[in-house]
Backbone as a printed PyTorch tensor [residue, N CA C, xyz], in Angstrom:
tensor([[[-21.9390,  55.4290, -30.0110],
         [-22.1620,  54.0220, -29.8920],
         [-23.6220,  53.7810, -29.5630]],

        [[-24.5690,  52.8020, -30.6090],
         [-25.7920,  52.4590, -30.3050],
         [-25.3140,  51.2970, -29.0350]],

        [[-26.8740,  51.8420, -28.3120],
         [-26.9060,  50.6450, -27.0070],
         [-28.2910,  49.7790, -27.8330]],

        [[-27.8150,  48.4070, -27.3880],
         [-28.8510,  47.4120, -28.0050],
         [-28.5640,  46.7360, -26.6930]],

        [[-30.5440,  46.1290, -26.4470],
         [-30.5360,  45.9690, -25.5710],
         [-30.2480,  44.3410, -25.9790]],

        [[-29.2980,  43.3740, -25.0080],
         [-29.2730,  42.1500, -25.8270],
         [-30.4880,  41.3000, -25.3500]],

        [[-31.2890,  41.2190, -24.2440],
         [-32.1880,  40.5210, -23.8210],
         [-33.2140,  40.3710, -24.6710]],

        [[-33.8980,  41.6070, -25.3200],
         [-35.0160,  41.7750, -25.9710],
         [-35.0280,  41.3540, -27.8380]],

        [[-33.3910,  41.3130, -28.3570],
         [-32.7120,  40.9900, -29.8030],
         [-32.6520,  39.5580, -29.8570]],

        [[-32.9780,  38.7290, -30.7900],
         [-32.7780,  37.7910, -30.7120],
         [-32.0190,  37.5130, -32.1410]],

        [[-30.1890,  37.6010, -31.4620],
         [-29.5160,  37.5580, -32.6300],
         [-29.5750,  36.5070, -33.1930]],

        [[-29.8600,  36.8130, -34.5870],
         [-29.9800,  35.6030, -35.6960],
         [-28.7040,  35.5810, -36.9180]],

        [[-27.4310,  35.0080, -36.8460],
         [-26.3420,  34.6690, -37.2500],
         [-26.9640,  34.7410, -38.8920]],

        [[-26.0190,  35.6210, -39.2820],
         [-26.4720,  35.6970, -41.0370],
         [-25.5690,  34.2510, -42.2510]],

        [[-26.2880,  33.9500, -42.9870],
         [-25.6720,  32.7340, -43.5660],
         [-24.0860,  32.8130, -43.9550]],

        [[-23.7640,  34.5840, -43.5940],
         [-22.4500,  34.9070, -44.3070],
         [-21.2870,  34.5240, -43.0550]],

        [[-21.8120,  34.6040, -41.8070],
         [-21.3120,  34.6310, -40.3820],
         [-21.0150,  33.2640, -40.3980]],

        [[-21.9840,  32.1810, -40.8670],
         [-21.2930,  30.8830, -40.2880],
         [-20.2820,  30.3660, -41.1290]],

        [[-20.0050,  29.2560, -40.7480],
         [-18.7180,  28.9680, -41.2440],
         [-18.8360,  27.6410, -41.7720]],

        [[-18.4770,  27.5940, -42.9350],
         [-18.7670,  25.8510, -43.8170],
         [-18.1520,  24.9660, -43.4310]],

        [[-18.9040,  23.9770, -43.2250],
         [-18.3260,  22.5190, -42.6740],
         [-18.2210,  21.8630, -43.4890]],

        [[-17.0070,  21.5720, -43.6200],
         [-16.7910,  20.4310, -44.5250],
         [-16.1050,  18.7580, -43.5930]],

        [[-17.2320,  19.3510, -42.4340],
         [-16.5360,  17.8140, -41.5490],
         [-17.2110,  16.3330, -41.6960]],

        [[-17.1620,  15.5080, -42.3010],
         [-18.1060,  14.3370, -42.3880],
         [-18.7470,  13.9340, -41.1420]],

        [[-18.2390,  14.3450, -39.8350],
         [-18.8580,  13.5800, -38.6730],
         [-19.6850,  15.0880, -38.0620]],

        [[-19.9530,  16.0460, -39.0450],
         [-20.8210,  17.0400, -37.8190],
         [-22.6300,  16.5030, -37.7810]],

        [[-23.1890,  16.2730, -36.9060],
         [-24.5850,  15.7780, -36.2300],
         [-24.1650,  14.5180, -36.1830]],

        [[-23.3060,  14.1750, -35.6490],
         [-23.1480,  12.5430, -35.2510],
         [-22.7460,  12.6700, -33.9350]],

        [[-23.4690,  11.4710, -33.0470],
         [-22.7120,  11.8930, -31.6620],
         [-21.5520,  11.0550, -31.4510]],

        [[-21.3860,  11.5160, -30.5300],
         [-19.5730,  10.8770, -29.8940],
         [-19.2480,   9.5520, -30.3180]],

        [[-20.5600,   8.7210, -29.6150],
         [-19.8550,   7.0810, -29.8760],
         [-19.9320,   6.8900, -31.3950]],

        [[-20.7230,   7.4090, -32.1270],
         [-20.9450,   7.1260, -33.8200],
         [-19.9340,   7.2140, -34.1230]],

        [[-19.2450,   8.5260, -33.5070],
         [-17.3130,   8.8480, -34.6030],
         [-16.6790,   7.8260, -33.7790]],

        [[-16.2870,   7.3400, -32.7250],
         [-15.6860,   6.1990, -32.0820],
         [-15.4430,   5.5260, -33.0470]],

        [[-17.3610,   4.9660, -32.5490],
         [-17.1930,   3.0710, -33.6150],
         [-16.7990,   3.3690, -34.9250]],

        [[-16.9050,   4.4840, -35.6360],
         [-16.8120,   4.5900, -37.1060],
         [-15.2690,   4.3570, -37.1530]],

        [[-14.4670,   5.1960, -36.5790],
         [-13.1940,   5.0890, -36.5620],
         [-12.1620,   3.9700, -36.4470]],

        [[-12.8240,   3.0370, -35.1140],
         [-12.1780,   1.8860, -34.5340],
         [-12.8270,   0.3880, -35.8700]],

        [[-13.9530,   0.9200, -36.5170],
         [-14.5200,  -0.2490, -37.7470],
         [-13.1250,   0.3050, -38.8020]],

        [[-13.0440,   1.5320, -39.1880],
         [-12.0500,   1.8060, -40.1870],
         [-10.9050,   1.4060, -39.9670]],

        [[-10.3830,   1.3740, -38.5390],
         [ -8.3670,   0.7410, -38.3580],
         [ -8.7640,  -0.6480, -38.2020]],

        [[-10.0990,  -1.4270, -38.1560],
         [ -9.3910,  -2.7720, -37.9080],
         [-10.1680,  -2.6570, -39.3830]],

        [[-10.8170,  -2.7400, -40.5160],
         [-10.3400,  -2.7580, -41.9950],
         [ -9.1700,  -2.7050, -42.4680]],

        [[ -8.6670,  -1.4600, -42.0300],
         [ -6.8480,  -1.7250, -42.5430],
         [ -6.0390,  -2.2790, -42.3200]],

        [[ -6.7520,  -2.7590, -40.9610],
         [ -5.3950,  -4.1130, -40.4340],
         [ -4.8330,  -3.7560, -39.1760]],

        [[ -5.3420,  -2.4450, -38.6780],
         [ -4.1360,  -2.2810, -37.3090],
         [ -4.5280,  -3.0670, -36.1770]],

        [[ -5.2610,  -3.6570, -36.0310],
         [ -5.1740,  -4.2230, -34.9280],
         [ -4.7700,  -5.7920, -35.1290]],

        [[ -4.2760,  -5.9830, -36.5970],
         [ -3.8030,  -7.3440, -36.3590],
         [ -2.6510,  -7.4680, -35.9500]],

        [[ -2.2140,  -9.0060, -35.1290],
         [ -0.6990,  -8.8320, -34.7480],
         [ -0.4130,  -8.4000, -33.4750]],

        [[ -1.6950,  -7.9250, -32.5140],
         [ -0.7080,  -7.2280, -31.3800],
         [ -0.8790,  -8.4960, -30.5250]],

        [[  0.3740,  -7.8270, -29.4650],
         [  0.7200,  -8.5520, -28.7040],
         [ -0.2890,  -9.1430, -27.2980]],

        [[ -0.4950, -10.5540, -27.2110],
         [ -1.4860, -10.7100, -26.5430],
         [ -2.6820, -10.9980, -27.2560]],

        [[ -3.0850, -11.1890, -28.6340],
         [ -4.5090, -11.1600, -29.4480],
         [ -4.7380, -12.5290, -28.7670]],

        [[ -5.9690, -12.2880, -28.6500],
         [ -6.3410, -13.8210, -27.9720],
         [ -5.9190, -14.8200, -27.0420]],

        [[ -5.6820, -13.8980, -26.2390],
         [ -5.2710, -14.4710, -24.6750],
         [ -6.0300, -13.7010, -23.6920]],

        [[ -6.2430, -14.7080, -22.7030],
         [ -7.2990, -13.5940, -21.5580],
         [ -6.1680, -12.5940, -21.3260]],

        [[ -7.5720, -11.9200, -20.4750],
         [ -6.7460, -10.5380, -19.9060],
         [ -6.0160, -10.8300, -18.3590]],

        [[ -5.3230, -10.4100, -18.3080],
         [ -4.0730,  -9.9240, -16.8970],
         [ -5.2120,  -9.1580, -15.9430]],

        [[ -5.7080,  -9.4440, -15.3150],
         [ -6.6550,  -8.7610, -13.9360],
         [ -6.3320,  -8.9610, -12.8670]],

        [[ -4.9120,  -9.6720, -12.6970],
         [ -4.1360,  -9.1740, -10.9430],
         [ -3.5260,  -8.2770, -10.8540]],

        [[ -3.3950,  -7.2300, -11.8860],
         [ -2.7720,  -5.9160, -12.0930],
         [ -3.6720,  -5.1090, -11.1060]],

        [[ -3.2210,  -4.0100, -10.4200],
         [ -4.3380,  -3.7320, -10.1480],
         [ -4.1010,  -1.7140, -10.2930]],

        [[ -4.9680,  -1.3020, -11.1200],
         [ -4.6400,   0.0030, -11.7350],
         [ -4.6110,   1.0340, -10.6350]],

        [[ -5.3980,   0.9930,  -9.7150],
         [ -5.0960,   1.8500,  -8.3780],
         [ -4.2930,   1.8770,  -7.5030]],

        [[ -3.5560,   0.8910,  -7.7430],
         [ -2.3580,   0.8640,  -6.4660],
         [ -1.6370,   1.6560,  -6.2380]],

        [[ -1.0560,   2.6870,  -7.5530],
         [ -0.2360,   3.4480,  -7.8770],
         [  1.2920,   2.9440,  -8.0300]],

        [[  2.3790,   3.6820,  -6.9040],
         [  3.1460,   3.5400,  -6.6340],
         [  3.2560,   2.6510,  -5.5590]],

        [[  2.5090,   1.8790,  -5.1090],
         [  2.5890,   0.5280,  -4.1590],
         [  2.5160,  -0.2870,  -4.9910]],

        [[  1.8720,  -0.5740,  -5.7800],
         [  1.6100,  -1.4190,  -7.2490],
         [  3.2150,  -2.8540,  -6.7710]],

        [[  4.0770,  -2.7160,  -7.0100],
         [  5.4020,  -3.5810,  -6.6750],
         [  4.9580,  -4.3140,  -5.2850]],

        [[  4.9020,  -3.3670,  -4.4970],
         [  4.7360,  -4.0580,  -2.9310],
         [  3.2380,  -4.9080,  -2.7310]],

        [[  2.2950,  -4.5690,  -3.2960],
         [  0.9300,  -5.5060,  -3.0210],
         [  1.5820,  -6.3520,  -4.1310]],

        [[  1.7820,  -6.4190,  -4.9350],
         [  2.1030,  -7.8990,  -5.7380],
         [  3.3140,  -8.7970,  -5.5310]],

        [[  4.0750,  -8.2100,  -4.8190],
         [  4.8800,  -8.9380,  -4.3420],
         [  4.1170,  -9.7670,  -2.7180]],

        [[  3.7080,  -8.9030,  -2.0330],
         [  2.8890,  -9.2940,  -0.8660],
         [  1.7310, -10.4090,  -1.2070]],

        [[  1.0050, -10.6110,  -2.2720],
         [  0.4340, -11.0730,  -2.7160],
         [  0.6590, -12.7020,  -3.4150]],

        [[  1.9150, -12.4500,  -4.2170],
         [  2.6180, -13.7490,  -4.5020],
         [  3.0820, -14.3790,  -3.2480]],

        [[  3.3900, -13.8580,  -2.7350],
         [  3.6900, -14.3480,  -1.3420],
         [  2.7480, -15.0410,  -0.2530]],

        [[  1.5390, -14.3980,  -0.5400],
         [  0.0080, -14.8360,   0.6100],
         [  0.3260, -13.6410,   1.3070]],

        [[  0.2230, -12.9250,   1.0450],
         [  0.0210, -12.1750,   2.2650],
         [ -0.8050, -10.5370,   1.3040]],

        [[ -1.5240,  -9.6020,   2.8460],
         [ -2.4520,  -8.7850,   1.9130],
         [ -1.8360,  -7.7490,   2.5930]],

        [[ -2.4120,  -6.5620,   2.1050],
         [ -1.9900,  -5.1880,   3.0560],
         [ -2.5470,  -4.9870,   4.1670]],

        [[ -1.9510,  -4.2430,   4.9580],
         [ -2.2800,  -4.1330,   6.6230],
         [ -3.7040,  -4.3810,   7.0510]],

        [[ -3.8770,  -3.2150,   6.0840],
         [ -5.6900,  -2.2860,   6.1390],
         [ -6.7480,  -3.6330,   5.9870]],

        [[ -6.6360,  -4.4840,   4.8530],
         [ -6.9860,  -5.4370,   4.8960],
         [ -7.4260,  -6.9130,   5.6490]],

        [[ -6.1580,  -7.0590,   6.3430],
         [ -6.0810,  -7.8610,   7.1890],
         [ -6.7230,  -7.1220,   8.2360]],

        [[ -6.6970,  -5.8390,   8.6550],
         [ -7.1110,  -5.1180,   9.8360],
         [ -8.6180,  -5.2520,   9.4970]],

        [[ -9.4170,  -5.2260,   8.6610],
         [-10.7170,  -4.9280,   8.0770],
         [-10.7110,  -6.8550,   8.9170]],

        [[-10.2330,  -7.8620,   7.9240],
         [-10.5650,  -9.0220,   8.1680],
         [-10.6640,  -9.6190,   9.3920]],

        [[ -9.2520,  -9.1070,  10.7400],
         [ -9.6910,  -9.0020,  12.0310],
         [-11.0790,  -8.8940,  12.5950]],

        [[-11.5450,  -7.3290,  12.0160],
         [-12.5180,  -6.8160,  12.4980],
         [-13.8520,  -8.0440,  12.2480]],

        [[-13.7590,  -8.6650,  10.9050],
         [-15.0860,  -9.3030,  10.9690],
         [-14.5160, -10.4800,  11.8010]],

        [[-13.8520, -11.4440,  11.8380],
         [-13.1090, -12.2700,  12.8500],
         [-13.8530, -12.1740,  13.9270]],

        [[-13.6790, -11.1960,  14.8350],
         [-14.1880, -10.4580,  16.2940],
         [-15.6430, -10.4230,  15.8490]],

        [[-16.3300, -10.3460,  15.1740],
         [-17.7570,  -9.9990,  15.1940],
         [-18.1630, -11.3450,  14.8740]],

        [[-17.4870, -12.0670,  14.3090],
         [-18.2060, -13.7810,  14.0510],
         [-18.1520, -14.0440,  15.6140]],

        [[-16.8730, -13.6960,  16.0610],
         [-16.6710, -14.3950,  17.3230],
         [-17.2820, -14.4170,  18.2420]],

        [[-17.9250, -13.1420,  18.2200],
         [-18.7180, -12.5850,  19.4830],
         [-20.3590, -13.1560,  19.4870]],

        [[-20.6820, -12.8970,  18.0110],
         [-21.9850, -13.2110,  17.5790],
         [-22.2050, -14.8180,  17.7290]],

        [[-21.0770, -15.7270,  17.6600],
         [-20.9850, -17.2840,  18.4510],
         [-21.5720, -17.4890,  19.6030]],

        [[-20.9700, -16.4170,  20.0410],
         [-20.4200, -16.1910,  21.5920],
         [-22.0230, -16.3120,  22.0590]],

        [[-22.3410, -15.1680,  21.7050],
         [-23.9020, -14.8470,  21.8360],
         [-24.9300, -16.3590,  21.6540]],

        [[-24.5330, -16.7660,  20.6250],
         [-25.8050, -17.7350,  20.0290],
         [-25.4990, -18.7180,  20.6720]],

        [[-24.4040, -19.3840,  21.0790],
         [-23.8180, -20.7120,  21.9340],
         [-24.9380, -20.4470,  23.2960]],

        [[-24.6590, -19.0090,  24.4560],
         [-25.4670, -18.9140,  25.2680],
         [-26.8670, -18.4050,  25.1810]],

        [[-27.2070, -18.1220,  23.8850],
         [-28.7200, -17.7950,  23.7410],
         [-29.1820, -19.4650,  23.8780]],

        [[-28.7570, -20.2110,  22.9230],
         [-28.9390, -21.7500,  22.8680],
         [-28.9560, -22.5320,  24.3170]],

        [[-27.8150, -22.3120,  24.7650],
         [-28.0310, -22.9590,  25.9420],
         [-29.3230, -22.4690,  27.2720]],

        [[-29.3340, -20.8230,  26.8420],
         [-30.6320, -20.7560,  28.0840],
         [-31.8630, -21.4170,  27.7010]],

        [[-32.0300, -21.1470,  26.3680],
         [-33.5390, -22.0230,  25.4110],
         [-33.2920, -23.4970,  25.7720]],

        [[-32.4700, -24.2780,  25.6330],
         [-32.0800, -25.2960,  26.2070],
         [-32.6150, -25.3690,  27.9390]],

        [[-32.2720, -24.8570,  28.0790],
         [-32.8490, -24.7840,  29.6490],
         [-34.1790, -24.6510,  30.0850]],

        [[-34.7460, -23.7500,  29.3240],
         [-36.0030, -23.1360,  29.4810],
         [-37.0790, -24.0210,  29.3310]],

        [[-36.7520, -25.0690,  28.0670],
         [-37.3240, -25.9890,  27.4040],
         [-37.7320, -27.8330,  28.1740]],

        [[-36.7340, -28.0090,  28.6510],
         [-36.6790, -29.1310,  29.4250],
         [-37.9870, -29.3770,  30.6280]],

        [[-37.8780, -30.3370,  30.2550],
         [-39.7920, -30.6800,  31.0600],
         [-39.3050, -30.7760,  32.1810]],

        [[-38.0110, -31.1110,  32.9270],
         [-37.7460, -30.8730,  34.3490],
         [-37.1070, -29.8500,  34.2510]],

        [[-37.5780, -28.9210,  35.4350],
         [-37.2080, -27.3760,  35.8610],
         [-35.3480, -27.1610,  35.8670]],

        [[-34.9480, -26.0750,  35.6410],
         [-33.5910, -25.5900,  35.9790],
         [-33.6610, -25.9630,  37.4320]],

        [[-32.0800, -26.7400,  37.7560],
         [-31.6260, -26.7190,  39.3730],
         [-31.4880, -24.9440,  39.6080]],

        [[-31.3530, -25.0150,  40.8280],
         [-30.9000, -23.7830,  41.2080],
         [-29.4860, -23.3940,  40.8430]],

        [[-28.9540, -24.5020,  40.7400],
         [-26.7950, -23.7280,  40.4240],
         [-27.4530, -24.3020,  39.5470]],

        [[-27.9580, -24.4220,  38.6200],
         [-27.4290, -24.3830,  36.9480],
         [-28.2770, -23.0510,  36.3750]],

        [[-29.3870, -22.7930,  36.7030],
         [-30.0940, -21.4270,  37.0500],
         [-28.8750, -20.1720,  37.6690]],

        [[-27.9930, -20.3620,  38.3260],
         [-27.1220, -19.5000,  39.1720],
         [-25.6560, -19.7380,  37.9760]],

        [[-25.2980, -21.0300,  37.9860],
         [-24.5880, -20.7710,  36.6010],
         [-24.4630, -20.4540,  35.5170]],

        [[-25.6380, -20.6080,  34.6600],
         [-26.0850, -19.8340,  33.6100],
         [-26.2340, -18.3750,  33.6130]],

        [[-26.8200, -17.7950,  35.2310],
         [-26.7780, -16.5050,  35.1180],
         [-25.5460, -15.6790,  35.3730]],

        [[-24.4630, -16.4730,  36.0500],
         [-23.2580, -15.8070,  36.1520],
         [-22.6910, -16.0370,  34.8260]],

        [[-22.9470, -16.9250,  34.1090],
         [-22.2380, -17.1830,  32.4840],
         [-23.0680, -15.5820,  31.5860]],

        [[-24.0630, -15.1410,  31.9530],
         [-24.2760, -13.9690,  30.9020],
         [-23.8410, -13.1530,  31.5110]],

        [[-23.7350, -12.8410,  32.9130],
         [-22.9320, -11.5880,  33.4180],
         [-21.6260, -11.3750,  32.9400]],

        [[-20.8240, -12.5740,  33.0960],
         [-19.4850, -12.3600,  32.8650],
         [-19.3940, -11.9880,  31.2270]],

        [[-20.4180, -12.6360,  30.9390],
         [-20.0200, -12.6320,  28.9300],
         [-21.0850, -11.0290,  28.4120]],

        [[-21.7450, -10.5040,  29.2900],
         [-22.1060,  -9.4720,  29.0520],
         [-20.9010,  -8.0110,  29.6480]],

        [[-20.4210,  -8.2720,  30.4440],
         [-19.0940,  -7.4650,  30.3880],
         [-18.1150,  -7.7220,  29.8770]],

        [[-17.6750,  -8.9420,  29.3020],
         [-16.8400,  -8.8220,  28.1060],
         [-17.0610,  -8.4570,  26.9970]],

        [[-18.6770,  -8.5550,  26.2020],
         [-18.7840,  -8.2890,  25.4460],
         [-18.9000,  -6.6210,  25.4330]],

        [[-19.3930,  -6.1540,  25.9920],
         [-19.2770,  -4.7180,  25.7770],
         [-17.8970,  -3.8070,  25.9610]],

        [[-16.6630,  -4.7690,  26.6940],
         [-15.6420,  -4.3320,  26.7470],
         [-14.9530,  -4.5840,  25.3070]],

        [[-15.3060,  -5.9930,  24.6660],
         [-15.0310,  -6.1770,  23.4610],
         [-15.3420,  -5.4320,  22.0480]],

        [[-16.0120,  -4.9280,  22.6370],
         [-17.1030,  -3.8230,  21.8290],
         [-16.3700,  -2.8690,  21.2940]],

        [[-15.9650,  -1.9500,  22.3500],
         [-15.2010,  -0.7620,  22.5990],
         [-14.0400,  -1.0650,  21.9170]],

        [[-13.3880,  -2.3440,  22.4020],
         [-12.2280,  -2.1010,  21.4380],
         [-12.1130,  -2.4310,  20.4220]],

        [[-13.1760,  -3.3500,  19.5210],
         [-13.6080,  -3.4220,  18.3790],
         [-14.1110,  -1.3640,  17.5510]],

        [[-14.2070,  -0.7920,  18.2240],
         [-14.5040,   0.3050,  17.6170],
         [-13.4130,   0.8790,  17.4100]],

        [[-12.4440,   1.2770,  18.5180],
         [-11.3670,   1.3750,  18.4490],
         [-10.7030,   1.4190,  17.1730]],

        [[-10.7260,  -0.4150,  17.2430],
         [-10.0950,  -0.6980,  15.5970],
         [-10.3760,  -0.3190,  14.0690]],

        [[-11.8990,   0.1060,  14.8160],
         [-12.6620,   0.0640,  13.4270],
         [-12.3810,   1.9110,  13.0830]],

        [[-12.2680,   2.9030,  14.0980],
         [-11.6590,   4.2760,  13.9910],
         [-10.2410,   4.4180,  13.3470]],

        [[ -9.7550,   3.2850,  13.6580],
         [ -7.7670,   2.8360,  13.5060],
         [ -7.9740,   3.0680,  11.5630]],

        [[ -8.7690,   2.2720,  11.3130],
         [ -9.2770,   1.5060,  10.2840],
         [ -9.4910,   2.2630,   9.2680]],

        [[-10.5870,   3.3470,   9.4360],
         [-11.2270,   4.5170,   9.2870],
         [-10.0140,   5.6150,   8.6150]],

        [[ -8.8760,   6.0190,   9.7030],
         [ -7.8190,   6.6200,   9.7690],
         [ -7.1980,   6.2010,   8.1680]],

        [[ -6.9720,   5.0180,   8.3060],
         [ -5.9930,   4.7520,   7.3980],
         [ -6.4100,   4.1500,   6.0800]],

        [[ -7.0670,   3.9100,   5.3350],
         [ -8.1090,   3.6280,   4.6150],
         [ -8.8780,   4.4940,   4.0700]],

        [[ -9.2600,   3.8960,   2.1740],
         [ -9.7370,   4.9570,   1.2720],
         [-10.9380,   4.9040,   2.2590]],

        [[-11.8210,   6.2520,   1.5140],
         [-13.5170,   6.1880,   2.0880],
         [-14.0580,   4.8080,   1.7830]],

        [[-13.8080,   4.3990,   0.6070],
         [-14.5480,   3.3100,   0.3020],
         [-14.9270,   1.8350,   1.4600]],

        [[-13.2290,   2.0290,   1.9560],
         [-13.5650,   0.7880,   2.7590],
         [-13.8680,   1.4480,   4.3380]],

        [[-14.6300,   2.2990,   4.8930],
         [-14.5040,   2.9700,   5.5480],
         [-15.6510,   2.0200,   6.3330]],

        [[-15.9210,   1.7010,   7.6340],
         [-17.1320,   1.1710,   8.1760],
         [-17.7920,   2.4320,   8.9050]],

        [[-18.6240,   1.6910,   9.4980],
         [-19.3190,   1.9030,  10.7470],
         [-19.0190,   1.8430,  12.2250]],

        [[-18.9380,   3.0350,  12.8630],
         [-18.7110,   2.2990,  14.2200],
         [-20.0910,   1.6380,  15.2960]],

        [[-19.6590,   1.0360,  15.8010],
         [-20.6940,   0.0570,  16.3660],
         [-21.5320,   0.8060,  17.0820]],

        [[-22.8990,   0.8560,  17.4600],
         [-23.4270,   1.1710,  18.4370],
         [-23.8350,   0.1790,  19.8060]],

        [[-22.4620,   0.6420,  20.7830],
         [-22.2860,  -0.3130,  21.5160],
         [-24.0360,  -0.6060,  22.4640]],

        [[-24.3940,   0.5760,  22.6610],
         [-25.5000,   0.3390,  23.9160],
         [-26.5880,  -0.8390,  23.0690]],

        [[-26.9650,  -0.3040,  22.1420],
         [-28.0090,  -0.9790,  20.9510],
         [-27.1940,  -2.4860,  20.7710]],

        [[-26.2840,  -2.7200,  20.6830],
         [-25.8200,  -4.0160,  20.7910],
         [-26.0690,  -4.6370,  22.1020]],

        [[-25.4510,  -4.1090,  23.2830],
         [-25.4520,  -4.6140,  24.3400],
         [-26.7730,  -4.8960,  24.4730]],

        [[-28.0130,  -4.1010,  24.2930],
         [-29.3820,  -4.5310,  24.5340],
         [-29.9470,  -5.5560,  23.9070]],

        [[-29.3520,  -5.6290,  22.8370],
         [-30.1520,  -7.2410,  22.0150],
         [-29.3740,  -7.9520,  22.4730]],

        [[-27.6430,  -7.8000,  22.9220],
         [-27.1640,  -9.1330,  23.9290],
         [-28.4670,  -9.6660,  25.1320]],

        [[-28.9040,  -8.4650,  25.4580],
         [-29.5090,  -9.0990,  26.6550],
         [-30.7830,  -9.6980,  26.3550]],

        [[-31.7640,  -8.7980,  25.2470],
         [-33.1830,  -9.7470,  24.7590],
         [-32.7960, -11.4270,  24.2930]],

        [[-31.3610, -11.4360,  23.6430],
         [-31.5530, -12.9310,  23.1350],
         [-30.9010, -13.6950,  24.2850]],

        [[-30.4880, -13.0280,  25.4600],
         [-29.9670, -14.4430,  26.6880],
         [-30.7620, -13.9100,  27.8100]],

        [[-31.8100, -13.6010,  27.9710],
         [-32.8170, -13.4940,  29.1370],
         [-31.9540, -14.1900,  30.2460]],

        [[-31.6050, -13.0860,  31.8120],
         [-31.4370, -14.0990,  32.6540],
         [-32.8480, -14.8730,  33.0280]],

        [[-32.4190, -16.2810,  33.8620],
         [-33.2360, -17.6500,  34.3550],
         [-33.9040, -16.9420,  35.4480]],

        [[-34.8400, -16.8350,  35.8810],
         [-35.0700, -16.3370,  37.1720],
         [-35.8480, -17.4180,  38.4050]]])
């Protein structure tokens, strides 16, 4: 047995080796034989007649559902969405709420700050017990907003997957936008 080395040969296929094509679509790429094909059946007619020609399309179907497919459309005719969903919609719920929360008492200290006669002392002392208390709720609110948002995480494609909050980095711009009165 000759050894040939194959690295250094550069086999060149003899005209007898290949093989005759007699295919009409060889050097055409993919979509060329497509469209060529789909122009030739509606010439002959197959696509006249089907069912549905010229009516929009059905897009409350929804092709990923799988085998839930029955239960979201029934849930759906009904008003109502899947858990995960509503759990997602909670979540922003709580973050409008909070972010209110925030801007109502950012507003009111600027309000204060602003007035050509000085803060009393109890409204100075009320205002500052109003960010204490709403600065430990909010960071307690926080936590269990993450909570949900891990719950969330759990049960849910990647796609709808969030972020969990970074509570400290929140809590600190709570406090730059409601400066206590001093």
């Amino acid at each position: 047995m000759d050894f040939k080395d194959w690295r250094k040969s550069s086999p060149q296929p003899s005209e007898q080796d290949q093989p005759v094509s007699s295919n009409r679509f060889h050097g055409k790429r993919f979509y060329d034989h497509i469209e060529e094909q789909l122009r030739e059946a509606e010439e002959r007619g197959v696509f006249r007649g089907l069912p549905g020609t010229g009516q929009p399309l059905n897009l409350d179907t929804n092709p990923y559902a799988g085998d839930k497919a029955p239960g979201y459309s029934l849930l759906k005719s009904n008003g109502y969405v899947p858990a995960e969903i509503e759990q997602a919609r909670e979540i922003d719920r709580e973050l409008q709420r909070l972010k209110a929360r925030q801007a109502t008492l950012s507003k009111r200290g600027r309000d204060l700050r602003r007035r050509r006669v000085a803060p009393f002392p109890s409204e100075k002392r009320a205002y500052n017990a109003a960010i204490s208390h709403a600065l430990a709720g909010y960071e307690m609110e926080l936590r269990e907003l993450n909570r949900k948002i891990l719950t969330l995480n759990l049960s849910t494609p990647a796609s709808m997957h969030r972020t969990p909050l970074e509570i400290e980095q929140l809590v600190h711009e709570f406090r730059a936008a409601c400066p206590l009165l001093g």
